[in-house]
N, C-alpha and C positions, 0 to 999 in steps of 0.2 A: 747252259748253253750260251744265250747274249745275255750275261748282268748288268747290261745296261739298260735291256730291255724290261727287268723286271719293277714290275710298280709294288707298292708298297699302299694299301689302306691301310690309314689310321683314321679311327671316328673318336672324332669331340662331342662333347655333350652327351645326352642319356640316348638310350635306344631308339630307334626310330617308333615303337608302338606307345611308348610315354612320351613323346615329342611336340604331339600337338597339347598333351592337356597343359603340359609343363610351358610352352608356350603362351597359354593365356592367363594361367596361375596370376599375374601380376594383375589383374582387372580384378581380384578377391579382393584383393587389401583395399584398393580405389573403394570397391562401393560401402567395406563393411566399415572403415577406418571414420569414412564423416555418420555414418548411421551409430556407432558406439559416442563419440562425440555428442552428437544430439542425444540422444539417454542420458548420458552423463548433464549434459547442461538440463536436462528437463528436471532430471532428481534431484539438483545442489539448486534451483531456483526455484521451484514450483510455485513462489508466492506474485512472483511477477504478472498479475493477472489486468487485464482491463477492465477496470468496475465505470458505469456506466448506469451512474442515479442522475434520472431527472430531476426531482423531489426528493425533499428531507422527509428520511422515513420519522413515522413517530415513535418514539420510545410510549412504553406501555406506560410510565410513569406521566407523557407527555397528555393521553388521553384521560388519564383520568385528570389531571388538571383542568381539560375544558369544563369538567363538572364542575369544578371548585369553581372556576372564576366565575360560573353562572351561580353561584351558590353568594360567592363574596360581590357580584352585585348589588345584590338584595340588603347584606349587611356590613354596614363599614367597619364591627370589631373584625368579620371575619376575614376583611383585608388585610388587615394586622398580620393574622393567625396564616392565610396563606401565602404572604410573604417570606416567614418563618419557614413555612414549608419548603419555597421553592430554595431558600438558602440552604435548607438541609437539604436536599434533592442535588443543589450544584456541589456540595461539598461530597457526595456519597460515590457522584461521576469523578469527580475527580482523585478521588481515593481510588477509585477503581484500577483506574488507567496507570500504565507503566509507564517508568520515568521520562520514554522518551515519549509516550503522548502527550504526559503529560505538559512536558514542555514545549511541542508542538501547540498543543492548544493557552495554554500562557502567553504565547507569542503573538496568536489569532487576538486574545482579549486583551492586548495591550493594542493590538492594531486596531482595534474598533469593531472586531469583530470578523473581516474579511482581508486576505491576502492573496497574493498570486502564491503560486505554487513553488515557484525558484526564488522570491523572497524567502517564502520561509525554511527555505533550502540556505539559505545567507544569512539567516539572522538566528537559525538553531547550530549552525555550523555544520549539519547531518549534508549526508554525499547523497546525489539525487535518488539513485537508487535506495536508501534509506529513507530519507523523503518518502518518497511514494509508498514502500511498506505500512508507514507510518499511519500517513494518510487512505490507504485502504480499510487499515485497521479501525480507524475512527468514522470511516463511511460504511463498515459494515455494523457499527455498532450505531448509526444514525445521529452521531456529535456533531459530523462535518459536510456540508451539502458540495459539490466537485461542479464544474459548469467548465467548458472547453472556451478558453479563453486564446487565441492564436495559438500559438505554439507552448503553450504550457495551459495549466488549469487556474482558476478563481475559485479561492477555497472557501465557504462561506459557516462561520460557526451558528450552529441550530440559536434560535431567538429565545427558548427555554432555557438554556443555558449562559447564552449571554446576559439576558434578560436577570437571573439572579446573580448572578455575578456582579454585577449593575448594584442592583437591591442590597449586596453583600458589603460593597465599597462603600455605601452611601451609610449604611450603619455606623462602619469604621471611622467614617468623616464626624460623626454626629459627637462620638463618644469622644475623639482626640478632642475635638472641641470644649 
């Protein structure tokens, strides 16, 4: 009758009763996108932990020494004898330890004993992150004492350790002589 009066509906998008969910469908991917993310970064780093020693723990090896030295008091051969021992005791830690602790703590005993924590992040070449694994590993094993020093740490090597290390060089000096 009037063609021009006729209207014509057409519908875009989905049906009106799937409209609302499909409208906020887009707020899924928002929450679940950074929560997959976190997982993933938890499970590819898990070692990244903050260790938080006051004190150098003792190695068991460390306690029975106190007996000896109260023992090499008493006699001057058996200073000799425990000297020997702590040389073997620093040679037994450091067989232990893998290359990069090993060279982490080389670097401590060239330094006197104590470094900052991003020195020896600059003088092993290790990236800080590495660094710090490093250095966890050797604070759970009680080699490396950790002290919050401004914005990085003060890494301090256990005195049993240095201490023969010490006793070990000083042989070497005798015999080159």
């Amino acid at each position: 009758m009037f063609p021009f009066l006729r209207m014509v509906v057409t519908q875009y998008g989905p049906p009106d009763q799937a409209g609302s969910f499909l409208r906020y469908l887009w707020i899924l991917p928002l929450i679940l996108v950074p929560i997959i993310v976190l997982v993933i970064y938890w499970l590819l780093f898990p070692s990244l932990t903050k260790v938080k020693i006051t004190e150098a723990v003792k190695p068991p090896a460390e306690l029975m020494a106190e007996d000896e030295e109260e023992a090499v008091a008493e006699k001057p051969q058996a200073k000799v004898e425990a000297e020997a021992v702590d040389k073997a005791r620093v040679e037994t830690a450091l067989r232990v330890l893998s290359d990069d602790e090993g060279k982490v703590v080389q670097v401590l005993m060239e330094a006197g004993g104590q470094m900052l924590q991003k020195e020896i992040s600059w003088e092993t070449g290790f990236s800080r992150v590495k660094t710090h694994r490093v250095l966890v590993r050797l604070l759970r094993r009680g080699l490396v004492s950790a002290e919050k020093y401004y914005n990085t740490n003060r890494i301090t090597l256990v005195d049993w350790l240095l201490k023969g290390r010490t006793a070990k060089r000083e042989d070497s000096d005798q015999t080159s002589h």
